[in-house]
C-alpha positions, 0 to 999 in steps of 0.5 A: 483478445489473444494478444492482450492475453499473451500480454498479461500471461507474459507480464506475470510471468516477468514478475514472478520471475522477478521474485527470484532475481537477488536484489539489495534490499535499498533497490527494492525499497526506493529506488525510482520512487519519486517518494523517498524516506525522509520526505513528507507525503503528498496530501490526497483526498479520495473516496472509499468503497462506502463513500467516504471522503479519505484524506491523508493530512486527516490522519495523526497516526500512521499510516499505510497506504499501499497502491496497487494495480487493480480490483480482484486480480489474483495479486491484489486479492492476496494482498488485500486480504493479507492485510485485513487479517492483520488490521486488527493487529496494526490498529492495536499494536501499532496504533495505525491505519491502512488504506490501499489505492487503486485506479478504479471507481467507487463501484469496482471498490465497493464490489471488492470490499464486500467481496473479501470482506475488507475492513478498511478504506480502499480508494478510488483513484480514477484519474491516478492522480494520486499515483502520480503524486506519490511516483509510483512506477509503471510494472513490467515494461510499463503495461501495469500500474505498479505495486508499492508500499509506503509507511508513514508516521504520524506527521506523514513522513515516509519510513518505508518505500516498498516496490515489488509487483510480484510478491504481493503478500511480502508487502505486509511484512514489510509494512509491519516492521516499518511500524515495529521500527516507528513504534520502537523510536517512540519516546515511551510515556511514563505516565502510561503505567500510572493510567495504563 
């Protein structure tokens, strides 16, 4: 038990290390994913914390899908809860939807949704199937299931490629200026002040 402790002690302390080490913003945001911007992503079906069956051609919006390590770690509580206190915002002003993806089952989502009261799906990716589809990096050496956000737009082309295991709040933000950039390129509508 103390080993496997002095592993995860030492992995978080590589990866808030990491939060300090200067990088270019292209390294951070798409290298050694095998999703990049520009590509169309990969279809996934999976279920929900309440049942539902989620996939990602079902959606015509866009979309964030944000993967990360695990259920109630401290991280990915921060994470998830950064995100439900803008879904409001993301689904008002940018007309998309949010879904986080994990390796753990259908029970582990459901005891984490209601613990933090999340608003939206998280997905169980038992198998990382999906994980694997989207080529989302191991962290720190490979011990953990890495943190990446990927925006994408309504035809499910991806606009952002986020990878940063270390600051889990950052992806948010990032997340939102990629939907302020898709929202900005949209043909406006001038039939929408006549309707408003």
């Amino acid at each position: 038990m103390k080993f496997v402790s002095a592993i995860v002690s030492a992995a978080c302390l590589l990866a808030s290390a990491d939060a300090f080490v200067s990088k270019a913003p292209s390294a951070s945001t798409t290298s050694a994913l095998n999703l990049a911007v520009g590509e169309a992503a990969p279809d996934f079906s999976l279920t929900d914390q309440n049942g539902k069956v989620v996939k990602r051609s079902s959606f015509k919006k866009p979309l964030v899908v944000y993967f990360y390590p695990a259920d109630s770690s401290p991280g990915c509580t921060k994470q998830a809860n950064a995100f439900n206190e803008r879904i409001n915002e993301i689904r008002k002003n940018y007309g998309a939807e949010v879904v986080g993806i994990s390796g753990q089952g259908q029970e582990s989502k459901q005891e984490f949704a209601a613990k933090e009261g999340l608003t939206f799906s998280i997905l169980a990716d038992e198998d990382d199937a999906v994980r694997a589809d989207f080529g989302v990096p191991k962290a720190a050496f490979g011990l953990f299931p890495g943190r990446v956000t990927y925006v994408l737009d309504k035809s499910g082309e991806c606009v952002l490629a986020y990878n940063n295991l270390g600051d889990a709040e950052s992806h948010i933000d990032k997340a939102v200026e990629a939907l302020e950039e898709i929202k900005s390129s949209a043909p406006s509508n001038p039939l929408a002040n006549i309707f408003g």
